[in-house]
C-alpha positions as CSV (number, residue, x, y, z in Angstrom):
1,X,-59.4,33.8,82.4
2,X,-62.4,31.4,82.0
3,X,-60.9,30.2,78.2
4,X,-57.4,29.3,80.3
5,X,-59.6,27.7,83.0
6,X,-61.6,25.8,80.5
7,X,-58.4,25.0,78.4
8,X,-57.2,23.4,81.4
9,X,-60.3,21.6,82.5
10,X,-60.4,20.2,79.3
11,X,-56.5,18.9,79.3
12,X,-57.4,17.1,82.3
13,X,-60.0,14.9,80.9
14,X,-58.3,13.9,77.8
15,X,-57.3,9.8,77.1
16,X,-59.3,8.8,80.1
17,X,-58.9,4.9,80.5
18,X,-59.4,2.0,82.4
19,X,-57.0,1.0,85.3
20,X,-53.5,0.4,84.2
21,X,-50.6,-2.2,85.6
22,X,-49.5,-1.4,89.2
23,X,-46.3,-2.4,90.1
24,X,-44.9,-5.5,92.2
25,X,-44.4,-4.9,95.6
26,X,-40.8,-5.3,95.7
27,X,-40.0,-3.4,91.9
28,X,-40.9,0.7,93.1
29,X,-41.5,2.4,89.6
30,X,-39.7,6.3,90.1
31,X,-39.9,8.7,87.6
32,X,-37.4,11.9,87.1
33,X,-38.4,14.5,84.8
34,X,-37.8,18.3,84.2
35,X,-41.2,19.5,82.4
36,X,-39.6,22.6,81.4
37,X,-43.1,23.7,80.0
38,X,-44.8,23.5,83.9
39,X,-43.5,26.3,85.4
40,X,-43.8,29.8,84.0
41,X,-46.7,32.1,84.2
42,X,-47.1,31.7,80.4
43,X,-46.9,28.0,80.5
44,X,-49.2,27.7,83.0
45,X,-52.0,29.6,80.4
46,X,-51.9,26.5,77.8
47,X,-50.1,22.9,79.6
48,X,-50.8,21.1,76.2
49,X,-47.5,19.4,76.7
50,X,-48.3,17.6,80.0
51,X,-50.6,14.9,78.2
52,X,-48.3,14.2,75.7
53,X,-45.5,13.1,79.1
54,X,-48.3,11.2,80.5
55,X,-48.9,9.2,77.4
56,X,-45.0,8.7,76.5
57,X,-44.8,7.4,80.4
58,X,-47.8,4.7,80.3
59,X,-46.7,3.7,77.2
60,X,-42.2,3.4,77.7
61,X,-42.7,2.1,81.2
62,X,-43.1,-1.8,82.3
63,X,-45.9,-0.3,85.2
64,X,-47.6,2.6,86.1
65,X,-45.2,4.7,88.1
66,X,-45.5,4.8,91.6
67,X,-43.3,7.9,92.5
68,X,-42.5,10.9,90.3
69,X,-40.0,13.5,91.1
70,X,-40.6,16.5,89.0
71,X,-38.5,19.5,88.2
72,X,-39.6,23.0,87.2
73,X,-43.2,22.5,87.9
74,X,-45.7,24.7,90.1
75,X,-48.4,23.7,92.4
76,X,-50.5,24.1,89.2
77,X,-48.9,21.7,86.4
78,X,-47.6,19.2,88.8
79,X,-51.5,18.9,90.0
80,X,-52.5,18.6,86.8
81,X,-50.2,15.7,86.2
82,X,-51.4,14.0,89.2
83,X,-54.9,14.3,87.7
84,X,-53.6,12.9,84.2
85,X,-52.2,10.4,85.8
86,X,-55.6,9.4,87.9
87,X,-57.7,9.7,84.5
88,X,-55.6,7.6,82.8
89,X,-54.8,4.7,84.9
90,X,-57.8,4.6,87.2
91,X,-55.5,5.2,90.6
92,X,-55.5,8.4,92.6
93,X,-52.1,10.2,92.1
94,X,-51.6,13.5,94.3
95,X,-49.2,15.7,94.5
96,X,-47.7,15.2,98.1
97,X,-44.3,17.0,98.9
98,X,-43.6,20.2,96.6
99,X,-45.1,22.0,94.4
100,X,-45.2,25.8,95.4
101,X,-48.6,28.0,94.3
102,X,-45.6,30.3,94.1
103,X,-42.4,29.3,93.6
104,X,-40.9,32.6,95.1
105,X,-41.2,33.3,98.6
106,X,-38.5,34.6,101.4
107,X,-37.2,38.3,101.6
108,X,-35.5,40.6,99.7
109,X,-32.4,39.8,101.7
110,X,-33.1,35.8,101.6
111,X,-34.9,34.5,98.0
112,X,-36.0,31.4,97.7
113,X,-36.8,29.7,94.6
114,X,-39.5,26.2,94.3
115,X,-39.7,24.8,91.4
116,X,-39.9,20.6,92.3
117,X,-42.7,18.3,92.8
118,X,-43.0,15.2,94.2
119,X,-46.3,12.7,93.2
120,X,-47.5,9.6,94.6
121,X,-49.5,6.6,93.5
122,X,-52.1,6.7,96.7
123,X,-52.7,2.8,95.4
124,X,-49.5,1.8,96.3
125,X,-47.9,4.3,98.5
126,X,-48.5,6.1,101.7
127,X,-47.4,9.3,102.4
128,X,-44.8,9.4,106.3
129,X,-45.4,12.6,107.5
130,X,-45.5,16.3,106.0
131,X,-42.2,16.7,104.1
132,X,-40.9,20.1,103.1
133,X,-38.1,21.6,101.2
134,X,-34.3,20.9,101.2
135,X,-32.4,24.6,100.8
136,X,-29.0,25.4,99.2
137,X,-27.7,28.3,97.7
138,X,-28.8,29.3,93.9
139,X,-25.9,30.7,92.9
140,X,-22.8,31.9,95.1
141,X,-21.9,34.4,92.5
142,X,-25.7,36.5,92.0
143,X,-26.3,39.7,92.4
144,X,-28.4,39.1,95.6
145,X,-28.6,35.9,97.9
146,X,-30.8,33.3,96.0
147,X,-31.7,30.0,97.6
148,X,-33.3,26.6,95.8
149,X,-35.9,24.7,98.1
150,X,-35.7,21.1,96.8
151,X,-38.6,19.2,97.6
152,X,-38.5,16.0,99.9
153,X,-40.5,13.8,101.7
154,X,-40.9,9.9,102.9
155,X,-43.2,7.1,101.7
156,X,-44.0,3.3,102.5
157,X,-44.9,0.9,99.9
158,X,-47.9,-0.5,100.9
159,X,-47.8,-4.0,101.7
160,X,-44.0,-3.7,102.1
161,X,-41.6,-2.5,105.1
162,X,-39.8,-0.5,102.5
163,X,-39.5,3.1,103.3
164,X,-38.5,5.7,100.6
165,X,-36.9,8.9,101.9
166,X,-36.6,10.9,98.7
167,X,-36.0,14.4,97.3
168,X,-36.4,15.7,93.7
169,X,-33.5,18.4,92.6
170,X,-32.4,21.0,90.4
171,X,-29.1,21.8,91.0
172,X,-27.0,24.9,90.0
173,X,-24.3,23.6,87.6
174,X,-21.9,25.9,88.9
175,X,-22.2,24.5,92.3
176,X,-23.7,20.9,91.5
177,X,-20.8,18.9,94.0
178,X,-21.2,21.1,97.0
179,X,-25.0,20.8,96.1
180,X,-25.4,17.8,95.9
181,X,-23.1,16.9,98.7
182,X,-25.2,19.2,101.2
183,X,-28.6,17.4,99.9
184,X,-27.4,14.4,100.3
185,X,-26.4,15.0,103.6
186,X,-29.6,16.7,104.8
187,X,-31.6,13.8,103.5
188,X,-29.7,11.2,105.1
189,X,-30.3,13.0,108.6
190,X,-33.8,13.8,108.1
191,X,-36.5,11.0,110.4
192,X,-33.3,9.2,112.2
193,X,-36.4,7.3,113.9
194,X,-36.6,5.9,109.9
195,X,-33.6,3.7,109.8
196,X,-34.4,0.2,109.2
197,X,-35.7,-0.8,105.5
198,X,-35.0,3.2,104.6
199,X,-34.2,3.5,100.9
200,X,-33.3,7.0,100.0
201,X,-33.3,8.5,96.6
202,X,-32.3,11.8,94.9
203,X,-33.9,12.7,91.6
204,X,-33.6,14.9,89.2
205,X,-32.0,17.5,86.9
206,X,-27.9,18.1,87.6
207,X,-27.1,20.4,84.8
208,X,-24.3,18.1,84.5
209,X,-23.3,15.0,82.8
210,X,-21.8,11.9,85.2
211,X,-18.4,12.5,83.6
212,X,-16.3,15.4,82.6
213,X,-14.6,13.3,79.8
214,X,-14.2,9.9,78.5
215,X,-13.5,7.8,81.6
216,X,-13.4,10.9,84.1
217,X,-16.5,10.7,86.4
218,X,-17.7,13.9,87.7
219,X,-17.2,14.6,91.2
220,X,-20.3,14.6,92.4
221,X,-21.1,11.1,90.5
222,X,-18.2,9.6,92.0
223,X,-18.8,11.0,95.5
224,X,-22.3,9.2,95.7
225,X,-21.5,6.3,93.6
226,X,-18.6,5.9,95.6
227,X,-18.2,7.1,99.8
228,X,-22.3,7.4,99.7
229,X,-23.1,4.2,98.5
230,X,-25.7,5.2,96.1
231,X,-26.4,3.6,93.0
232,X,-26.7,5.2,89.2
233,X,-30.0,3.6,88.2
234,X,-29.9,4.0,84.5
235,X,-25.6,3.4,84.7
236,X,-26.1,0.0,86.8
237,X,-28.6,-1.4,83.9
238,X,-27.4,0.6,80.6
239,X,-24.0,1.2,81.0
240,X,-23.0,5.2,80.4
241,X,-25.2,7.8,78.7
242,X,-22.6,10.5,78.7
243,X,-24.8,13.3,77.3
244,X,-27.3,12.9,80.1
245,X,-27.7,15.6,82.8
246,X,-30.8,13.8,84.5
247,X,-30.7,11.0,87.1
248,X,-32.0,8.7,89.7
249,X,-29.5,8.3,92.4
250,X,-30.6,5.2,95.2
251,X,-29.7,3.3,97.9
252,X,-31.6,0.1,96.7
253,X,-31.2,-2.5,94.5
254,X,-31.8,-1.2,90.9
255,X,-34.3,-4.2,89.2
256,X,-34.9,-2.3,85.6
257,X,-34.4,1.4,84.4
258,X,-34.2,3.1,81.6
259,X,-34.5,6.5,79.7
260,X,-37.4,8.0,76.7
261,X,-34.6,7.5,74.6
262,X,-36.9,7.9,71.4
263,X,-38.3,10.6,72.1
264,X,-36.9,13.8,70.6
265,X,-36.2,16.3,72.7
266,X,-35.5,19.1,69.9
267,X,-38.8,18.5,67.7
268,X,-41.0,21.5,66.8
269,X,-43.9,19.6,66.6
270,X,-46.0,20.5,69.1
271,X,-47.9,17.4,68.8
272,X,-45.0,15.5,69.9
273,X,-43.2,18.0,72.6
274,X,-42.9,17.5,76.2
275,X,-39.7,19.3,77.3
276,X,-36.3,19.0,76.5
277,X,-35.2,16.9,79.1
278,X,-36.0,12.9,78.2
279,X,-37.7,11.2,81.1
280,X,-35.8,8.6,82.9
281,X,-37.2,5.9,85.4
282,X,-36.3,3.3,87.5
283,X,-37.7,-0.2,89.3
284,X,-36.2,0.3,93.1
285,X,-36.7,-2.8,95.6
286,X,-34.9,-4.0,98.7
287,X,-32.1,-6.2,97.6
288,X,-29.1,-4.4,98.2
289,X,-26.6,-7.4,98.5
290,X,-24.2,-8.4,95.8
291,X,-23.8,-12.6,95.2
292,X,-20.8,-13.9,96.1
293,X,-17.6,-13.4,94.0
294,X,-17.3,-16.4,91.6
295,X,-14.2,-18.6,91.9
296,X,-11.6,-20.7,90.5
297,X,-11.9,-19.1,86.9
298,X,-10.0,-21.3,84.1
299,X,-9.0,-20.4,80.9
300,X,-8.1,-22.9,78.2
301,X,-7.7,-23.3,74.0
302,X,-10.9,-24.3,71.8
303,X,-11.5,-24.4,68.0
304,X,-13.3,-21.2,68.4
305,X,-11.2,-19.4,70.4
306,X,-10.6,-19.1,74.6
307,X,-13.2,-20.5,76.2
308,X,-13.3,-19.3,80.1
309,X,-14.7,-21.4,83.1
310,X,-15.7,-20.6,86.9
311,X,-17.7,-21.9,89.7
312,X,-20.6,-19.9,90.3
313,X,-21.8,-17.3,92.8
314,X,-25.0,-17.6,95.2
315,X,-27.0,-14.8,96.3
316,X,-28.3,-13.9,99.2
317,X,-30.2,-11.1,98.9
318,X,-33.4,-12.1,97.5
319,X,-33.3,-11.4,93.8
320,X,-31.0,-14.1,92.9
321,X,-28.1,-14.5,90.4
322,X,-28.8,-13.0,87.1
323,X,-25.5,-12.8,84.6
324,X,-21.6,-13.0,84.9
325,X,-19.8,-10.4,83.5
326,X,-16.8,-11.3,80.9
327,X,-13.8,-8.3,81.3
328,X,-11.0,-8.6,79.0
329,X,-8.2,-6.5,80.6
330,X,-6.2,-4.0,78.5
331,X,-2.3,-3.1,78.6
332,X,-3.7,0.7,78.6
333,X,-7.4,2.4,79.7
334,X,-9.7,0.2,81.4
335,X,-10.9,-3.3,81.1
336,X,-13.9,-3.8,78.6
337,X,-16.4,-6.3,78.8
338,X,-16.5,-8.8,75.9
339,X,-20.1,-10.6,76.9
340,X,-22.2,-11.9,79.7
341,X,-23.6,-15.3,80.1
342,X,-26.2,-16.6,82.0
343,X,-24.4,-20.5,82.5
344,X,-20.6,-20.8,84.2
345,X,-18.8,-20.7,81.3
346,X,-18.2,-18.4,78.0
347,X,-16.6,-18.0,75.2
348,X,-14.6,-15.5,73.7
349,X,-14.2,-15.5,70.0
350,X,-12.9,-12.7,69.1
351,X,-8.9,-13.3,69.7
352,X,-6.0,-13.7,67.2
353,X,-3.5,-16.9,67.2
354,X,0.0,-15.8,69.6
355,X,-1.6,-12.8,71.4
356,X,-2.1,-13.2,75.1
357,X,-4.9,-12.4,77.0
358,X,-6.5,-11.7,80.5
359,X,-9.6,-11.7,81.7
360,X,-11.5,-11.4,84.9
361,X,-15.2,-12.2,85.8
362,X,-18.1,-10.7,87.9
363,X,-21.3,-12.0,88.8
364,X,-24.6,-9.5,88.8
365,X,-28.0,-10.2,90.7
366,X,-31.6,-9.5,89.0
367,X,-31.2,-6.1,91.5
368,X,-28.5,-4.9,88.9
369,X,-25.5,-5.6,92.5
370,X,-22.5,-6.4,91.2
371,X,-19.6,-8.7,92.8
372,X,-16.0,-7.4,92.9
373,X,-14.0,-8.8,90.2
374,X,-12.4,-12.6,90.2
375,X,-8.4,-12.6,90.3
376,X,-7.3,-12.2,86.8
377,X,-6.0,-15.3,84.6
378,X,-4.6,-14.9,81.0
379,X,-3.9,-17.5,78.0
380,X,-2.2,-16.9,74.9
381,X,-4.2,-18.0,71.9
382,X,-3.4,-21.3,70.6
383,X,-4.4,-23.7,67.8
């Protein structure tokens, strides 16, 4: 018992540094990640892996996170995160909704399994009110009635209005539509009083990928991306990672994201291994408005190819206009963008002499909000 407790004193001292880069005000660094290694009796005994997420997140992120929603974690490793976190960066991270001493708890006729964390950056978020746990069903089908508590709470940016009401998940996959319906639901109705500049946010591990095959969303992506109004953070600023099972879902304008996508997540190298889940993270702020659709899109003949022409869009909410999206539309599957340009016009080089071809535009603010599409024109390649 005193090695382990030394083992761990000692983990939380390591790579201790000077303060790091906090985040602006209006670009909210959340984290998602399922540490696999934090939750088990015999993880708990030797958490080597912990420092090795830590360093992999100061290093692949543009700030220091401000909000991490953490998935099969106990009050134990999730603390000691927190405490990596503080070391490292010089600000005070705690662990403030979550993270069960013991993740089991109930009756024998009602189970209930904890095994999510949520942890703030005290230097540039406050903690609104006490949180708790958002419970579904395990698994319809066990043996005995299982429940998941998934850990949720609210938080102000300091210096902000912005409100974050946010949960951190880790869903069944034989249940993950009903799931995540029922969370979503539950969050949305928790603090009514919280209404204006509210920002929710679901993180975490879905056991399931956004689409059951090429082009064929998931149900449950497509019910929040879709009726719910919430955004794919990675998705809105990558484009589809198929393979993926881990997200940040949110109600606010998406200003950067992006996944450990070096990291490999089947090394044996212990040197190297944090779980087998790849971190993903996102830059939330408060522009949820999309510019206005460009208009009066023109197509015409150049040299080079078919040189397309529109007037552009304004923006209104706050981040201003970033790119316009090029689509070429296809007699079968659906449209593809060819290119993005940051002027009114573009140029699309890639066509053959006698074929025709149609095309639509979207504009895109800095918040990753995207316009509905222009009416289509089309050309046929000319000399």
């Amino acid at each position: 018992m005193v090695a382990a407790s030394m083992c761990a004193t000692a983990l939380l001292h390591v790579g201790v540094a000077g303060a790091g880069s906090l985040s602006p005000t209006q670009k909210t660094v959340f984290i998602t990640a399922n540490l696999q290694e934090g939750f088990n009796d015999r993880d708990l005994k030797n958490m080597r892996e912990l420092p090795i997420f830590v360093s992999r997140v100061l290093s692949r992120v543009p700030h220091d996170p401000d909000v991490l929603l953490l998935q099969e974690v106990r009050r134990k490793s999730a603390a000691a995160v927190a405490q990596l976190l503080s070391n490292r960066t010089g600000h005070r991270y705690t662990v403030a909704f979550g993270g069960a001493r013991d993740p089991y708890t109930g009756t024998p006729k009602r189970i209930i399994v904890r095994d999510s964390a949520i942890l703030l950056n005290t230097a540039t978020m406050t903690k609104v009110g006490d949180g708790g746990w958002l419970e579904e069903p395990k698994d319809s089908s066990a043996n005995r009635p299982m429940y998941k508590g998934h850990a949720y709470g609210f938080a102000r940016r300091n210096g902000t209005a912005m409100t974050f009401a946010m949960t951190s998940i880790h869903i069944q996959e034989s249940s993950v539509t009903e799931t995540t319906r029922n969370i979503t639901n539950k969050l949305a109705a928790k603090r009514p009083d919280i209404d204006s500049n509210r920002y929710n946010v679901i993180g975490g591990d879905f056991n399931t990928s956004r689409q059951t095959s090429p082009n064929h969303p998931s149900p449950y992506w497509s019910w929040l991306t879709g009726p719910r109004n919430y955004r794919d953070s990675v998705y809105a600023v990558r484009g589809p990672m198929s393979t993926a099972v881990d997200y940040i879902f949110a109600r606010a304008g998406v200003y950067g994201a992006g996944v450990d996508s070096s990291y490999n997540n089947k090394t044996n190298d212990p040197a190297r291994y944090y779980s087998d889940h790849r971190f993903r993270w996102a830059a939330l702020g408060p522009d949820r408005v999309a510019p206005s659709v460009p208009n009066r899109l023109q197509a015409r003949n150049v040299s080079s190819g078919i040189q397309l022409s529109w007037a552009g869009s304004t923006d209104t909410g706050g981040s201003g206009v970033g790119r316009y999206e090029v689509y070429r539309v296809k007699k079968t599957g659906p449209p593809r963008m060819v290119g993005t340009s940051g002027s009114n016009s573009y140029n699309d080089n890639d066509t053959y002499f006698t074929k025709r071809y149609k095309y639509f535009v979207r504009a895109r603010d800095y918040a990753h909000n995207r316009t509905a599409p222009t009416a289509t024109i089309q050309l046929t390649r000319q000399k």
